[in-house]
N, C-alpha and C positions, 0 to 999 in steps of 0.2 A: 447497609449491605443490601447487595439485590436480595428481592423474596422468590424464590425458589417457587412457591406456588403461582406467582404473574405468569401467568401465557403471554410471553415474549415471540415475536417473530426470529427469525434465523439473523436478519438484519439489527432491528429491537435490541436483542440482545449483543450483538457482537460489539454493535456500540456503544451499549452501556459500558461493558469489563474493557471497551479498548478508554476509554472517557478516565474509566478509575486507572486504570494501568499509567495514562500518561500521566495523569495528577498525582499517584504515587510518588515517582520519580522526578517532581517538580517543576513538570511542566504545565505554563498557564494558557489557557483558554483565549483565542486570538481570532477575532469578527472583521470581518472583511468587508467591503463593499459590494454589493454585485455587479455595479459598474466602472471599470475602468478607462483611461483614454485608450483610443485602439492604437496610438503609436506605442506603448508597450508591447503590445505584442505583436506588432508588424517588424518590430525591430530584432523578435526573440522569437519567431516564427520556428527556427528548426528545434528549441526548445518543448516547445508544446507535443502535447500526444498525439492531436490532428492539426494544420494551419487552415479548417476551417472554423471562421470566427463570427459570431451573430453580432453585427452591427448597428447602430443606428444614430442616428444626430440630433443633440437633444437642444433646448430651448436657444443654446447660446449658437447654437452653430457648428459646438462641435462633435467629432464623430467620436464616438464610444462603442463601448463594447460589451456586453454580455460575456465575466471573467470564465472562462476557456481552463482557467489554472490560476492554483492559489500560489503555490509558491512563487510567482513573477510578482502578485502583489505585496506579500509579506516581505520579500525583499525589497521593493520600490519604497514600503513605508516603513520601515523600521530604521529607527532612529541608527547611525554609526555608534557605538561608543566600544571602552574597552569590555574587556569582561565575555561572559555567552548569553546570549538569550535563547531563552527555551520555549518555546511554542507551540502547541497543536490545535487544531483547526477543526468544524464539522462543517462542511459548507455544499453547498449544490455547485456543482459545474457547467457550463453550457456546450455543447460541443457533439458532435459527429460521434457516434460511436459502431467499430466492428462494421461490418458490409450495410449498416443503415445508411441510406441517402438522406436523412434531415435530422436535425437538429435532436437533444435529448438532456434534459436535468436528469444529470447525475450525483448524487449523493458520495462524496467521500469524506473520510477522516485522516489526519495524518500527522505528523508536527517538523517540525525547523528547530535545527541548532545550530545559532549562528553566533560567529563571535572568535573567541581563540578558540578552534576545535581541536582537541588533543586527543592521542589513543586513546586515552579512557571513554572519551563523550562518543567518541567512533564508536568503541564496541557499546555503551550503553546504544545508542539507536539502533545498531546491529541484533542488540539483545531484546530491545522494543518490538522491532518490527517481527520476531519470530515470536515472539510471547503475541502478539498479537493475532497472528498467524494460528498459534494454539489456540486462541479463543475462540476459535470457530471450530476447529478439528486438529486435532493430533496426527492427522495422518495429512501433513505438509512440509513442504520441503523451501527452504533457502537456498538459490542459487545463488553466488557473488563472483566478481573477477575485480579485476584493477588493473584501471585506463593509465595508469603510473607505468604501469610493467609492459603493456602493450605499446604506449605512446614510446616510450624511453626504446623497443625495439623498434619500431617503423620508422619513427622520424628521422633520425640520421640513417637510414638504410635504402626506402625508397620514396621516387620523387613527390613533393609536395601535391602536386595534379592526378597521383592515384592514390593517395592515402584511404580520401572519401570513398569510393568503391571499393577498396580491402578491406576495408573496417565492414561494408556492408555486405559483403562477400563472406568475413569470418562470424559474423553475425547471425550467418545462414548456415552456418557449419558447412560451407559450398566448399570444399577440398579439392573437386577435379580441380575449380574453376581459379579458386587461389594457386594451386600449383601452375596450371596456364600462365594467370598472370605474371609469378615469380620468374617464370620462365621467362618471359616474353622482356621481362627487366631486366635478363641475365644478374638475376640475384642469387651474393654467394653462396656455396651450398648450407654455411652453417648456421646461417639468418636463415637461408630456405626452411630447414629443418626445424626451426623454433617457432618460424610462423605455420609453419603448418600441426605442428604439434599443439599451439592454441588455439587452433581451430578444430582441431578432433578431440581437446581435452574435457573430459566429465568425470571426475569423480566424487566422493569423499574429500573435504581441504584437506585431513590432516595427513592423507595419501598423497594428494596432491601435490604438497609441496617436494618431496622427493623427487617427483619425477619437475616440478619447476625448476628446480635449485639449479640443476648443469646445463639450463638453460640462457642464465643470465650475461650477460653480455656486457654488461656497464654501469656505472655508478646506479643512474636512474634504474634499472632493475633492480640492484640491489636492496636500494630501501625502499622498495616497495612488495618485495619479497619477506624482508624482515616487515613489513607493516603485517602482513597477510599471515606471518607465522603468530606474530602477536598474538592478533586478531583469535586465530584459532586457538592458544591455549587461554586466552580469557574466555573465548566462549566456553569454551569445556569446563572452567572456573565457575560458568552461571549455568551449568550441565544441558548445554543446548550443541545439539551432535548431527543437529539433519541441516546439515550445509554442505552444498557441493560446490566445488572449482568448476564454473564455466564460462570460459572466455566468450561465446556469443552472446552475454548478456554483456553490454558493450555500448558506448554512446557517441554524442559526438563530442569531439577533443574541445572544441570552442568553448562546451561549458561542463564539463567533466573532467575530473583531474585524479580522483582515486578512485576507492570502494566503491563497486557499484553493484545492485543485489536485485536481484525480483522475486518475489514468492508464487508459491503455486499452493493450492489445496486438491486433493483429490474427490474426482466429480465434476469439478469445474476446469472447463476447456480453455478458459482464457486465465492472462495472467492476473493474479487478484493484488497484487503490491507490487510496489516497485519505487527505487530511492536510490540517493548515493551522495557522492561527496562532486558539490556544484562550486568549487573556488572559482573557478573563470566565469562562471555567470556575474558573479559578484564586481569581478574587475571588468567588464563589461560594464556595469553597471556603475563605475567607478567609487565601489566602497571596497576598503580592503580590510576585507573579513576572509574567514573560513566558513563553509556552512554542508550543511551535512540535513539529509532529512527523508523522507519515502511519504508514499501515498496508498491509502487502503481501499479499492475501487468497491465500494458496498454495492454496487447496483448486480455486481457477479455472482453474489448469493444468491440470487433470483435464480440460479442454476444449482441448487441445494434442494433436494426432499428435504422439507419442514417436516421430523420427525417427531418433533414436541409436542404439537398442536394435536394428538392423539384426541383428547379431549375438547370439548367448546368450553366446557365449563366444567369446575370440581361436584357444585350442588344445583341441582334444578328446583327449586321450588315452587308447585302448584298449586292454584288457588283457583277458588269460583266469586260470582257473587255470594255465596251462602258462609264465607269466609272473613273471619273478623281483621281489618288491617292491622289492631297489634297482634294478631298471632303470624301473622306475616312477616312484621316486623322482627319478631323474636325469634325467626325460623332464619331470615336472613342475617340478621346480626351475630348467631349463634354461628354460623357457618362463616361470615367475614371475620370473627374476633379467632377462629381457629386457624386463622390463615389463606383459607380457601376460598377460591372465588364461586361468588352466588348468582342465580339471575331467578327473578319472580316469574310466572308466565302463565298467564290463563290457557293456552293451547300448547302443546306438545308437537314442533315442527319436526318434520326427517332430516332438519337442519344443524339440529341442536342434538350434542352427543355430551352425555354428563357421564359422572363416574358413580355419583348415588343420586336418586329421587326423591325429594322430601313431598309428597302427596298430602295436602291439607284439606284437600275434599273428603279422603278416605276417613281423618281424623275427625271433620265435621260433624259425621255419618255416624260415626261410631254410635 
């Protein structure tokens, strides 16, 4: 168990309890390469979080890549078979991040379940990735929608050549601008109405679905409607209640096919998670599996006051030369065997904040 007395960073710690959390739940521990061929992801380009990609060609000739994204290699390497494999990852990424113009390692953690994915493994990652989410604060929220329920309204409704820009228009919560376009396809009013309504939709899921349900329009809504009600009373099962219905969290259809979710923490301006259900990646990649999985972006902690770190250290111990080293010894050992962390030091920086002072000159003296 972690020791409660280690001065852990914000970071430090979130990945230790997210490390324990995934190996609870049995998942194992999965090491990556840091390079891959870069036809992987010239091929899966609208996959990635940025398509820019650190390049270079190595002894044989060929061009590689500095991995961008774990989940394209975990799926390239994992063996087919039946059954799921369970997986989670701590790896560095290379990639372009937020308004930086060059390159940045970035630290994530995250897991893959891939294989027969069934409702149950759905909401167990659904329930991962908020408990993980709580590892860092209690005051975050779960966003989710499903590419099932939106794909199943647009695609037989309007033409394949504006799909890409509605999906990124509802993505924006852009309402004038999707009602324009509705218009402009003379789309009918009761499709109109339904796409528009997912595009201004935010609430609570278990509100949510009320106002979904007179929405649905067709087989393909259907169970993906009952997928989402599910969903919602298992989570309420694992007493996890901060999830909202929002259709602008939304991807691209090529390789998304359900659930799809992002987390936020409060304090932090960017999104810190984000996952979902990637079956057409897979057949893309001609395996046919199911796979389901998110990613925890550690490097957005960095936008956390480090409240913890109130102190440097629990015990200061000071010594001079007129100071015998087993009494040093026994001053530090005494304080490490209690749990608390110790530092010896001849001089007293404005650096260094303890919580008590053990003074061995003053004892010297005596």
């Amino acid at each position: 168990m972690q020791n409660k007395n280690l001065k852990l960073s914000k970071f430090e710690s979130a990945l230790f309890d997210m490390r324990m959390l995934f190996e609870q739940y049995g998942y194992s521990q999965y090491k990556v390469s840091k390079f891959e061929s870069y036809d992987l992801y010239a091929k899966n380009k609208a996959f990635l979080v940025s398509d820019n990609v650190l390049t270079f060609t190595d002894t044989t000739g060929h061009l590689m890549a500095l991995k961008p994204d774990v989940t394209l290699s975990i799926v390239k390497n994992t063996v087919s078979d039946k059954g799921l494999s369970k997986l989670y990852y701590s790896e560095n990424v290379y990639r372009t991040a937020g308004s930086s113009q060059g390159f940045k390692e970035i630290m994530q953690t995250g897991l893959e379940c891939i294989g027969e994915v069934d409702l149950y493994s759905t909401a167990e990652v659904l329930m991962l990735a908020a408990k993980s989410l709580k590892a860092v604060s209690e005051d975050y929220i779960l966003d989710i929608s499903h590419m099932g329920f939106v794909s199943a309204l647009i695609s037989e409704n309007i033409p394949t050549e504006n799909i890409k820009e509605l999906i990124e228009l509802i993505s924006q919560k852009n309402k004038p601008q999707v009602e324009a376009m509705l218009q402009t396809l003379s789309v009918d009013d009761k499709i109109k109405d339904a796409i528009i309504t997912l595009t201004t939709l935010y609430m609570p899921l278990d509100e949510a679905l009320s106002v979904l349900e007179p929405l649905i329009l067709n087989e393909g809504m259907q169970e993906a409607y009952d997928e989402l009600k599910s969903l919602s009373q298992l989570m309420n099962g694992y007493g996890i209640n901060k999830l909202n219905l929002d259709f602008s969290v939304i991807n691209d259809m090529r390789y998304y096919n359900g659930i799809i979710f992002s987390g936020y923490i409060n304090g932090i301006s960017d999104k810190v998670l984000s996952g979902g259900r990637y079956d057409n990646l897979l057949k893309r990649m001609k395996k046919d599996k199911g796979a389901i999985g998110f990613a925890f972006y550690l490097d957005t902690l960095q936008q956390l006051a480090d409240t913890s770190a109130a102190y440097s250290v629990d015990t200061l111990v000071v010594y001079d030369e007129n100071v015998a080293p087993e009494s040093i010894i026994t001053a530090m050992e005494k304080a490490v065997s209690d749990g608390k962390t110790a530092k010896a030091v001849k001089v007293i920086s404005d650096e260094i904040c303890a919580k008590e002072i053990i003074d061995l000159r003053e004892e010297e003296n005596k």
